[in-house]
C-alpha positions as CSV (number, residue, x, y, z in Angstrom):
1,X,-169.1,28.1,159.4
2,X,-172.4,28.5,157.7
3,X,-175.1,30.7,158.1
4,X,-177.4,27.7,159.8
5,X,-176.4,25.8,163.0
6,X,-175.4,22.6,161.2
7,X,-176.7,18.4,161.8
8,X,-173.6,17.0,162.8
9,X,-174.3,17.5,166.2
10,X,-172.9,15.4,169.2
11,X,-174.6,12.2,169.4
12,X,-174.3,10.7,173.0
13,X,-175.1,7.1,172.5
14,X,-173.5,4.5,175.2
15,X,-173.0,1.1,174.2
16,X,-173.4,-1.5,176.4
17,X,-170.1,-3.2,178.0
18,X,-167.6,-5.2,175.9
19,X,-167.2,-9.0,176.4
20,X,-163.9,-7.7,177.7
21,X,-165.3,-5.6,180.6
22,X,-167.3,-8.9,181.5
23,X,-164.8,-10.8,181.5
24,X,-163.3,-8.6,184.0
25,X,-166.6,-8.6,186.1
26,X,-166.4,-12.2,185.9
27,X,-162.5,-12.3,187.3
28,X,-163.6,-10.2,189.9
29,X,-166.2,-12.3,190.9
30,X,-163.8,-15.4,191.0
31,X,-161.1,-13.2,193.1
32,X,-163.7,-12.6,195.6
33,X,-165.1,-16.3,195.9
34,X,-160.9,-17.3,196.2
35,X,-161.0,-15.1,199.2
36,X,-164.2,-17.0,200.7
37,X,-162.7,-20.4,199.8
38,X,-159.6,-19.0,201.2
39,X,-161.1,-18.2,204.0
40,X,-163.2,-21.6,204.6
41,X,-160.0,-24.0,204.0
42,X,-158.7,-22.3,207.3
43,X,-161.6,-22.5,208.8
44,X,-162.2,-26.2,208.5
45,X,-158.4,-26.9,209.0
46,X,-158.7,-25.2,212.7
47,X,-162.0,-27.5,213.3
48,X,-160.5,-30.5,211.9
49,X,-156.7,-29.9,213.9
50,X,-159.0,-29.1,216.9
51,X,-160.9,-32.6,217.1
52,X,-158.2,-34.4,216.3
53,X,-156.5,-33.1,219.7
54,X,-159.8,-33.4,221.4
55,X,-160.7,-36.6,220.2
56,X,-156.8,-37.9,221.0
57,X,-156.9,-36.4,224.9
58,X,-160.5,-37.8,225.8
59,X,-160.3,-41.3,223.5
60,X,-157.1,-42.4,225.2
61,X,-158.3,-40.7,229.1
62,X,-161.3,-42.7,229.1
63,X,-160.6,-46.2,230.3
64,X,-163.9,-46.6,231.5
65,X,-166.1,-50.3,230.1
66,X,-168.4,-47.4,228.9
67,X,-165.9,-46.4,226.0
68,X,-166.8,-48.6,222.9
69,X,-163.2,-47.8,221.6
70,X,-161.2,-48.8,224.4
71,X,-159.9,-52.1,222.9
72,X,-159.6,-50.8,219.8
73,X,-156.7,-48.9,219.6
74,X,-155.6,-49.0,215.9
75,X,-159.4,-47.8,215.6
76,X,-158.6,-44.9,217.7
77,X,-155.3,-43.9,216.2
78,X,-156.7,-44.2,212.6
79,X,-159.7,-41.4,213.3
80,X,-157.0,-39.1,215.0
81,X,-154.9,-39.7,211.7
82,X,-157.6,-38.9,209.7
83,X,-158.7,-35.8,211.0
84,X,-155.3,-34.6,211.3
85,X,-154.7,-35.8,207.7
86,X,-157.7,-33.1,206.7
87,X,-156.5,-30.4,208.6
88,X,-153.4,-31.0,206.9
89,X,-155.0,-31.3,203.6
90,X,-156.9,-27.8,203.8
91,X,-154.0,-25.9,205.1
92,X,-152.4,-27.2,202.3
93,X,-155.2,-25.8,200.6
94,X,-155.4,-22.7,202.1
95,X,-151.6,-22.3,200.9
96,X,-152.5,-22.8,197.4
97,X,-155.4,-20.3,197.1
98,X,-152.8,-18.0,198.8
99,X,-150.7,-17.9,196.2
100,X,-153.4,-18.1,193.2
101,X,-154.9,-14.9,195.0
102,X,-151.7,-13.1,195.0
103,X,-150.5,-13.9,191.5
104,X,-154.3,-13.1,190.0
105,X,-154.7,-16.6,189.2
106,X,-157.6,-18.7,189.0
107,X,-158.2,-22.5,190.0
108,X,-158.8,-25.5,187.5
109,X,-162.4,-26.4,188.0
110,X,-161.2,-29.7,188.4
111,X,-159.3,-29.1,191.6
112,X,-162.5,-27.6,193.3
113,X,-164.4,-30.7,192.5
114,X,-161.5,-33.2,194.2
115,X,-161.6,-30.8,197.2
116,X,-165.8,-30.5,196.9
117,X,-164.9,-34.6,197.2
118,X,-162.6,-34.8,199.7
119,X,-164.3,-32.8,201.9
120,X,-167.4,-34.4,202.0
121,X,-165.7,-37.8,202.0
122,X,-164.5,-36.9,205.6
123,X,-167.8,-37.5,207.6
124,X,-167.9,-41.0,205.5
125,X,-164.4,-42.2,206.8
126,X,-165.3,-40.8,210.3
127,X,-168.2,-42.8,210.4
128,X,-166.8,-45.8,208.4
129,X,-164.2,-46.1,211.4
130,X,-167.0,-45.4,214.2
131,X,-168.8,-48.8,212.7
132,X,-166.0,-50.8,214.0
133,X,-166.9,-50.5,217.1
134,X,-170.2,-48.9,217.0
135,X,-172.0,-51.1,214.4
136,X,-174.9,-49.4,213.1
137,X,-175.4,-46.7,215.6
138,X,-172.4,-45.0,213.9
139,X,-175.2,-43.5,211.2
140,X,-176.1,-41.7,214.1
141,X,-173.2,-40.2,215.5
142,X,-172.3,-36.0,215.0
143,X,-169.9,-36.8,211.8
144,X,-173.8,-37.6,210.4
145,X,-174.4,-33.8,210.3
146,X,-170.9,-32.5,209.0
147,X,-172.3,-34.0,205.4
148,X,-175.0,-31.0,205.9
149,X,-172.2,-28.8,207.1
150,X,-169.9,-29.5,204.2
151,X,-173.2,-29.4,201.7
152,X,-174.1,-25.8,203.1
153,X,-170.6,-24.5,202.9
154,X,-170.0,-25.6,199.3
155,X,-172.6,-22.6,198.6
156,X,-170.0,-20.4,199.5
157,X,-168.3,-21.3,195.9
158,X,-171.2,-19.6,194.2
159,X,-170.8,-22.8,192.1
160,X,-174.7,-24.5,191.2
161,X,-172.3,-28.2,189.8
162,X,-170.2,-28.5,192.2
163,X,-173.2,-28.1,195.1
164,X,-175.0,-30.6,193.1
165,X,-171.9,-32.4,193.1
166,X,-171.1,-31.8,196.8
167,X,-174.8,-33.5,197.6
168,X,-174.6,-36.4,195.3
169,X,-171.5,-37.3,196.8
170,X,-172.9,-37.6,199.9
171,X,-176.1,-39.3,199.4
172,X,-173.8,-42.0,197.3
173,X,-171.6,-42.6,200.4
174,X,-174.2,-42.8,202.7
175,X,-176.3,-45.1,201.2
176,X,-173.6,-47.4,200.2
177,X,-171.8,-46.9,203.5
178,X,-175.2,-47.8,205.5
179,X,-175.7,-51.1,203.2
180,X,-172.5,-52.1,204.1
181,X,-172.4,-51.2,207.6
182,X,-176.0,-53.3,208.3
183,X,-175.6,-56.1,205.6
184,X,-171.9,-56.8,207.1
185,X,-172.2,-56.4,210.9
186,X,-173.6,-59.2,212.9
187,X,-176.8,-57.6,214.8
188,X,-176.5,-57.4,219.0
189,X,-178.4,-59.5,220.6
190,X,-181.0,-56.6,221.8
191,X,-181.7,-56.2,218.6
192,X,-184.0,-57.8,216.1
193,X,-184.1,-57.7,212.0
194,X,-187.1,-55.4,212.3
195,X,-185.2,-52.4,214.5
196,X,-185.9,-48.7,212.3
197,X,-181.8,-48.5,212.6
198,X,-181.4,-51.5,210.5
199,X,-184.2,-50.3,208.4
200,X,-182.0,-49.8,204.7
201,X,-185.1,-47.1,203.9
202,X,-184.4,-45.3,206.6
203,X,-181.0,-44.6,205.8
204,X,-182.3,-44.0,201.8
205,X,-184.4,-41.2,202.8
206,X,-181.8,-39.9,204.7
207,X,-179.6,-40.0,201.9
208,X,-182.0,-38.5,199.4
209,X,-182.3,-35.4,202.4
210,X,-178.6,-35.5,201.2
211,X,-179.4,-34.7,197.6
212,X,-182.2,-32.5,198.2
213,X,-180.0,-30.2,200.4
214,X,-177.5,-30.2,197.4
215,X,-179.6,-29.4,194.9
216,X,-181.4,-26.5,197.0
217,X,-178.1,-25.2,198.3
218,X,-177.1,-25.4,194.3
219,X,-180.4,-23.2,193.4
220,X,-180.4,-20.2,196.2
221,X,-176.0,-20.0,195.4
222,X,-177.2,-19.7,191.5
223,X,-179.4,-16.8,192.2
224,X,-176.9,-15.0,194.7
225,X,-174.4,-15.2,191.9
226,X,-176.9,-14.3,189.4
227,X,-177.4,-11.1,191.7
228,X,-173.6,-9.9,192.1
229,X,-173.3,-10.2,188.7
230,X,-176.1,-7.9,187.8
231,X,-174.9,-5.4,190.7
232,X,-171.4,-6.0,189.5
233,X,-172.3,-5.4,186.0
234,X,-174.6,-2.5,187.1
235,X,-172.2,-0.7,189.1
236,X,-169.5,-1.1,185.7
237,X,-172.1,0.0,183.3
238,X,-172.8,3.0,185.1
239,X,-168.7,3.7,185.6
240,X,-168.7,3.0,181.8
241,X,-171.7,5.9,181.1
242,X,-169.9,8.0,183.4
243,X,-166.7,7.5,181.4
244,X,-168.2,8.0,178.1
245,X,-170.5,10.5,178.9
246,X,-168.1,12.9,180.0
247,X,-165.9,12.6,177.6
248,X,-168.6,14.4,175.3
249,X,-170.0,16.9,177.9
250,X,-169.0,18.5,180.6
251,X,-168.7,17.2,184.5
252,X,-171.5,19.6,185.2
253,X,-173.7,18.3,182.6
254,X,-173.3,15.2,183.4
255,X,-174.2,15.1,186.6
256,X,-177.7,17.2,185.4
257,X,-178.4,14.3,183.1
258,X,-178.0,11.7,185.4
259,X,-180.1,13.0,187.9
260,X,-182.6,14.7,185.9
261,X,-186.2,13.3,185.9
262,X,-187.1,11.3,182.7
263,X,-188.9,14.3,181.6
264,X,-188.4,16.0,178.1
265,X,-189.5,19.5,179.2
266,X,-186.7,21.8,179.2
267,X,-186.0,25.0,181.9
268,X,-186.1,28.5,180.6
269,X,-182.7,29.8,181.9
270,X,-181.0,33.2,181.1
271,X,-177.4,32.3,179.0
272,X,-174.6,33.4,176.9
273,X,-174.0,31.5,174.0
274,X,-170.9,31.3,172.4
275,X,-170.1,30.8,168.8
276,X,-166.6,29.8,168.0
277,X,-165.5,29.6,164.0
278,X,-162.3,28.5,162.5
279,X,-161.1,30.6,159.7
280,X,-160.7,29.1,156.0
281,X,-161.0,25.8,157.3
282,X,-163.2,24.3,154.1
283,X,-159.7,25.3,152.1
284,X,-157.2,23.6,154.8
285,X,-159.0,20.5,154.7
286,X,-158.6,20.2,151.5
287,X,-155.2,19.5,151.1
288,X,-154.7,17.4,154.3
289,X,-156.0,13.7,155.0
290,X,-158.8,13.1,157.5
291,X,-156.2,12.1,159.8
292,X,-154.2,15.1,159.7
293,X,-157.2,17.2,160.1
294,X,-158.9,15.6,163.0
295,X,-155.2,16.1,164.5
296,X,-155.6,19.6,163.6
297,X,-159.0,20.2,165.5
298,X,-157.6,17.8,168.6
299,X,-154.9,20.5,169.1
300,X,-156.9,23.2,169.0
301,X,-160.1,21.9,170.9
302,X,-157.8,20.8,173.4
303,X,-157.3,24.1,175.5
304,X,-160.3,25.9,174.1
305,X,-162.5,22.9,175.9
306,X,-160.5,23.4,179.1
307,X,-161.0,27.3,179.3
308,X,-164.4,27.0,178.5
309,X,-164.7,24.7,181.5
310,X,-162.8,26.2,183.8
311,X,-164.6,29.8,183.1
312,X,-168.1,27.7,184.2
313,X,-169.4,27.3,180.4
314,X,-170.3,23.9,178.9
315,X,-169.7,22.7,175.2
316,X,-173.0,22.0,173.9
317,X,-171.9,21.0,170.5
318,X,-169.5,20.5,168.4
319,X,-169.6,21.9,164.5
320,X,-167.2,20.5,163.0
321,X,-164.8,23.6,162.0
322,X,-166.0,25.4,165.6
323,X,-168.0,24.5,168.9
324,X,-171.1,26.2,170.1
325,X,-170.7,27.0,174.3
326,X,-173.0,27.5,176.9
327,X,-172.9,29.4,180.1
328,X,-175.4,29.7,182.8
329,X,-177.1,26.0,181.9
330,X,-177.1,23.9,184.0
331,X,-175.7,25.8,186.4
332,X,-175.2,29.7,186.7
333,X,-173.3,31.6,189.4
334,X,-175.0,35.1,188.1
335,X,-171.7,36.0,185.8
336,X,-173.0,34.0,183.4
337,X,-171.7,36.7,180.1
338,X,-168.3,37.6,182.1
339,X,-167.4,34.1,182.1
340,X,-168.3,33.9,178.5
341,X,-166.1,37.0,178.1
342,X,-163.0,36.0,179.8
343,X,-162.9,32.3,178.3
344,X,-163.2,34.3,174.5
345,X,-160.3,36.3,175.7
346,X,-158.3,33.5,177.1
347,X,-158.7,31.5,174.2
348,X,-157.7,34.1,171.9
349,X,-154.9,34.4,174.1
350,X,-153.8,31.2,174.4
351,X,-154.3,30.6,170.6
352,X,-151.8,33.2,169.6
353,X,-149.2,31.9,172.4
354,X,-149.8,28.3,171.0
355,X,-149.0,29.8,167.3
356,X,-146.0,31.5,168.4
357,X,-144.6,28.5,170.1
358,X,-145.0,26.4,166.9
359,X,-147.5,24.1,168.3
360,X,-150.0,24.6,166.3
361,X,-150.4,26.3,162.7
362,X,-151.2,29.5,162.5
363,X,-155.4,30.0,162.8
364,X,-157.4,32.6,162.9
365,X,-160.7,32.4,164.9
366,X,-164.2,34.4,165.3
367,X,-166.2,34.5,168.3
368,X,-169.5,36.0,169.0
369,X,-171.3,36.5,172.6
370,X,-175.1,37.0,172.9
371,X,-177.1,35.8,176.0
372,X,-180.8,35.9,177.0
373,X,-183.5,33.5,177.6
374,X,-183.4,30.0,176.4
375,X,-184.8,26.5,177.1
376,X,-182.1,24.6,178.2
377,X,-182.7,21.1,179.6
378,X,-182.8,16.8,178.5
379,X,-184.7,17.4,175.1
380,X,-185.9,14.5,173.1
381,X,-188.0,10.9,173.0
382,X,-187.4,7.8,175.7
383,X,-185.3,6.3,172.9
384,X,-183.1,9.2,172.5
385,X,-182.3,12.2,174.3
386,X,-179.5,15.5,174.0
387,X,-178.8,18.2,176.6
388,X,-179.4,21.3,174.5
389,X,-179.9,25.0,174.2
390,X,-182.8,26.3,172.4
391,X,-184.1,29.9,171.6
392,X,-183.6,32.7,169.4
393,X,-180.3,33.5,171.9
394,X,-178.6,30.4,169.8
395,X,-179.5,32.0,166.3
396,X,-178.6,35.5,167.0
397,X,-175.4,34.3,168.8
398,X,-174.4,32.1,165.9
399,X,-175.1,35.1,163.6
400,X,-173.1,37.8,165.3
401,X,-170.1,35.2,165.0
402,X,-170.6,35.5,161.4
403,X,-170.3,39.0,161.4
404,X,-166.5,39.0,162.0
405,X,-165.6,38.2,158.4
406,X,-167.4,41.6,157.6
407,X,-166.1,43.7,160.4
408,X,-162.4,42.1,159.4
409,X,-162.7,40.9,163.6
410,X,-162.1,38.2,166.0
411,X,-164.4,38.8,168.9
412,X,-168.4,40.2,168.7
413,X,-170.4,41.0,171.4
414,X,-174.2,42.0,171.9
415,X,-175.3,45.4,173.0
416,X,-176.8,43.2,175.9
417,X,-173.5,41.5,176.7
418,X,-171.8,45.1,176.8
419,X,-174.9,45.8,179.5
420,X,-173.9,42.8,181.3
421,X,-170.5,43.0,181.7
422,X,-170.3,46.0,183.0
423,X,-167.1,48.1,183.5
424,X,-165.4,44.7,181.6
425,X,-166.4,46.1,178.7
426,X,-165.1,49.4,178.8
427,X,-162.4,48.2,176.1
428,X,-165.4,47.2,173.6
429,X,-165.4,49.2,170.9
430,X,-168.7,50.0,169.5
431,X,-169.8,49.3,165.8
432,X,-173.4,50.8,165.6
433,X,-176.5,49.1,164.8
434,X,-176.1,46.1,162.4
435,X,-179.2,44.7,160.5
436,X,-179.0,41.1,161.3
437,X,-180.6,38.6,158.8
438,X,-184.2,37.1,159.9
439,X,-184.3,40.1,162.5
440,X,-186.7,43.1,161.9
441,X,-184.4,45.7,163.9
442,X,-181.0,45.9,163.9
443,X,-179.0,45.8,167.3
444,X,-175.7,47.3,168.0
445,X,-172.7,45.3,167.8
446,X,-169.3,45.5,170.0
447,X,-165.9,44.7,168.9
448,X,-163.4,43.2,171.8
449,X,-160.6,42.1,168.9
């Protein structure tokens, strides 16, 4: 490692999502809206079966003169027919989305416009049959306000074509349907050319209501969507930070950053910094391809990273042939150097069990501890930001790593580590004051391997 604290540090940039996790967003979406659809099919198949029974008990009851359909019998066995031919038709439909929602399949967009159709037809047949019997006071009857039923419920598609669709539809077959019904049918004879119901505009306006409730029903559904999709894609985006961003820093870190005020002021905390080095590594990449030697750091990084983190230190960056580790920032439980001191142990530990079990080549590592104060915090711009340590703590730690090669060691300590650790350090042995370079006074130096 070289004297300076080099620029290759850890970059945390996160990309936005891929067209792939969109995609997914987007199926997820669909699945949900299945569910809905789902849902509504069984919904309007109970209404529909349950009319048709009503409608079949008090249509065939009522023998009164009052009942405009009792000499009309086909009439009155074709509108039971029909309404049990829809129930029918949406279990049938309810079936279908069943078995797409279980096999994580989606519907043709062609099939939800035939059912967006045959849905909205229904009120048209119902009051196509009524006419017979009714003339024109059939384009008053309920069935009249199932076409705004049918409209409203189409929103439930989160579909802005197919509610457009669902209101065209139905101002089409009204207004056709009330041409025919007063250009066809001879008038009663209480009734005169002039009467509103046999007004054609009447029945236009009613008809354009139609559209109008389509087309708004088609806006509000296109901003609802609009709106799970942003929350969908915001709730994703931030699993995806979370994902990335701890993959570069610790869980504790992570959880700092994403809480922390946008503020690029740092804390002044009391930390040990750890320097780790990898011996003659300029020399082993040299003869190995990038591949091999990324391979190489992988294995070793691997349980070093997961000692630092159990022993409540943070890796703050990464340095190419070593790692520079924090503890005490964010967080400190007070043992800030004797966590610092048992991770450097453990790692040399584990190193040299790793080496012996062939796992890895055989390495040689230096370490050197030195805490103190330090601003430790979110430093950077709006554009760009890094969770850092800075202070002359980083320097002097970074230097007394370096100091192994000349003391032939593995493992330095500062005299105020030794202080800190107390009775843990009664194995350290001392190595008298060492000049440091850019230091005016030299500080004493202890060797724990």
């Amino acid at each position: 490692m070289s004297k300076e604290i080099r620029s290759n540090n850890l970059n945390l940039s996160i990309t936005s999502m891929t067209i792939a996790e969109q995609e997914n967003i987007s199926k997820s979406v669909e699945h949900e809206i299945l569910k809905v659809e789902r849902q509504r099919a069984l919904i309007f198949a109970i209404l529909a079966g349950s009319l048709a029974i009503i409608w079949a008990t008090l249509s065939y009851q009522d023998n009164s003169n009052d009942n405009p359909f009792k000499n009309l019998p086909i009439v009155r066995m074709i509108r039971g027919v029909v309404l049990a031919g829809f129930a029918g038709f949406e279990l049938f439909i309810w079936r279908t989305l069943s078995r797409c929602l279980n096999l994580r399949k989606s519907v043709p967009a062609i099939w939800q416009y035939i059912i967006a159709f045959v849905e909205i037809s229904l009120p048209t047949v119902l009051i196509f049959i009524s006419s017979h019997a009714l003339f024109v006071h059939a384009l008053f009857l309920p069935p009249v306000f199932v076409y705004f039923l049918v409209i409203i419920l189409s929103g439930l598609r989160l579909n802005f074509f197919i509610c457009i669709f669902t209101g065209a539809v139905a101002a089409i077959e009204y207004g056709l349907l009330a041409f025919c019904i007063i250009n066809t049918n001879v008038l009663p004879l209480d009734y005169n050319e002039t009467h509103p119901n046999y007004n054609i505009l009447t029945h236009l306006i009613k008809g354009f209501m139609l559209l109008a409730a389509g087309i708004i029903t088609g806006i509000i559904t296109n901003k609802l969507k609009n709106g799970f999709l942003k929350s969908f894609q915001s709730i994703s985006e931030k699993a995806h930070i979370m994902s990335m961003f701890g993959q570069h820093v610790s869980p504790a870190v992570m959880e700092k950053l994403l809480h922390q005020k946008n503020s690029t002021e740092g804390d002044v905390q009391n930390v040990c910094v750890m320097f780790l080095d990898i011996r003659n590594f300029t020399k082993f990449s040299e003869s190995r391809t990038p591949q091999e030697v990324v391979a190489y750091l992988n294995s070793l990084f691997d349980f070093m990273i997961d000692i630092v983190n159990r022993n409540n230190g943070i890796i703050n960056k990464f340095l190419g042939d070593g790692f520079m580790a924090v503890f005490g920032a964010p967080f400190s439980n007070g043992l800030d150097s004797c966590n610092a001191v048992n991770a450097s142990k453990e790692i040399l530990q584990k190193l040299k069990e790793e080496i012996e079990a062939g796992n890895i080549l055989p390495t040689t590592v230096g370490i050197g501890l030195h805490n103190g104060e330090a601003v430790a915090g979110n430093i950077g711009s709006i554009q760009r930001k890094e969770y850092t340590i800075i202070g002359d703590v980083v320097n002097l730690a970074s230097r007394i790593e370096s100091l192994n090669k000349q003391f032939n060691s593995q493992f330095l300590i500062s005299d105020t580590v030794k202080e800190a650790i107390g009775d843990a350090g009664n194995d350290a042995v001392s190595l008298g004051k060492v000049t440091i370079k850019g230091r005016a006074e030299p500080i004493e130096i202890f060797k724990l391997a």
